[in-house]
C-alpha positions in Angstrom: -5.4 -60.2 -24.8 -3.9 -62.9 -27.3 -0.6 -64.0 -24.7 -1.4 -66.2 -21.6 -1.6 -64.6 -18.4 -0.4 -67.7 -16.8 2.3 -68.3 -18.7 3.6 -64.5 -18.6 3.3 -65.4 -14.8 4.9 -68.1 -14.3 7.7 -66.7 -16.6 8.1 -63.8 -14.6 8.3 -65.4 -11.3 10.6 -67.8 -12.5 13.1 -64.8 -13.4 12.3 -63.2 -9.8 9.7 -60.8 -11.5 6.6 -60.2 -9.9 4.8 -57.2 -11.4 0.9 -56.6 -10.7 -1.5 -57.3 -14.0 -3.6 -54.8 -15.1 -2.3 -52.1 -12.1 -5.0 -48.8 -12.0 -2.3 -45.6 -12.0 -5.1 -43.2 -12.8 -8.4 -43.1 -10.7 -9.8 -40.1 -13.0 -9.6 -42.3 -16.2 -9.6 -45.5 -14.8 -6.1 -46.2 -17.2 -4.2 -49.1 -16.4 -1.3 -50.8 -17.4 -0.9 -54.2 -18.6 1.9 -55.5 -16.0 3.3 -52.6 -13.3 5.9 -52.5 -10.9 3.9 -50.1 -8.7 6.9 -49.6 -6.0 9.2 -48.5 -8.4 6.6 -46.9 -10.9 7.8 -48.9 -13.8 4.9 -50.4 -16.3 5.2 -52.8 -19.2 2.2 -52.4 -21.6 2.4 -55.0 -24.5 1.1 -53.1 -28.1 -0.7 -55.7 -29.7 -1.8 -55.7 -33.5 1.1 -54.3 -34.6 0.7 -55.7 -38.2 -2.6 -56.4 -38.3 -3.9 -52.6 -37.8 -4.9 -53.8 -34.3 -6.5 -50.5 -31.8 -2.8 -49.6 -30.7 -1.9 -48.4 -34.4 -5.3 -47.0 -35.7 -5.9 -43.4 -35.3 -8.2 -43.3 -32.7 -6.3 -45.9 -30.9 -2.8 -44.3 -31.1 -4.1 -41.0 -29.8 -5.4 -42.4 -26.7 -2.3 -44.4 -25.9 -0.5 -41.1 -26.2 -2.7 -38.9 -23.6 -2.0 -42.0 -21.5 1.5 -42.3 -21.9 1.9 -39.0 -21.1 -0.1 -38.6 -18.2 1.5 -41.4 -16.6 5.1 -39.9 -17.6 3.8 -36.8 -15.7 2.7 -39.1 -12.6 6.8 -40.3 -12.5 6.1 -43.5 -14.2 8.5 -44.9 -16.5 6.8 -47.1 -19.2 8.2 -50.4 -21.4 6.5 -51.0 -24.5 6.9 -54.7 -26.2 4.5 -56.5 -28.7 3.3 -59.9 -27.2 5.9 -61.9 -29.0 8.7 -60.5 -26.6 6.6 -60.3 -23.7 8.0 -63.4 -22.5 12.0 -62.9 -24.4 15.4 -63.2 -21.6 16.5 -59.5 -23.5 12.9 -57.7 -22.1 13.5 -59.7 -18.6 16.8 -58.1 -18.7 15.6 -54.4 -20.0 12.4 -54.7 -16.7 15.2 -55.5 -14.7 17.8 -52.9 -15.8 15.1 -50.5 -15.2 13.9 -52.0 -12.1 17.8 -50.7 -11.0 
């Protein structure tokens, strides 16, 4: 995890955002997500390595983030994706709560 915790936080909260880190949505796989809104079943999972062929663009890596994308989709969750840069950006605030509702 290359962002600060913390700092993602404290961001958060100071927007009136309060999501749970690292929320467990599947017990059979043990999959999480990176920040969840479990009440709403809205996730934000930040895709790191973009550029630098990190796991989330590799084969391998890709693949599994599908099965769990889509098993979460089939579980009613709605999912953001952002790379850590915009993790902590007023337009992804605004898209969490747009989708928040």
């Amino acid at each position: 995890m290359r962002y600060k915790p913390v700092i993602v936080r404290a961001y958060y909260a100071q927007n009136g955002l309060f999501p749970v880190e690292e929320f467990r949505f599947c017990e059979t796989r043990k999959w999480r997500f990176d920040f969840a809104f479990p009440d709403k079943k809205v996730a934000l999972e930040v895709e790191g390595g973009v550029f630098s062929q990190g796991r989330h663009v590799r084969g391998a890596g890709f693949i599994a983030d599908l099965a769990k994308y889509n098993q979460a989709a089939s579980m009613g969750w709605r999912i953001l994706r952002v790379v850590p840069e915009d993790l902590c950006m007023l337009d992804t605030i605004k898209l969490i709560k747009e989708t928040l509702g």
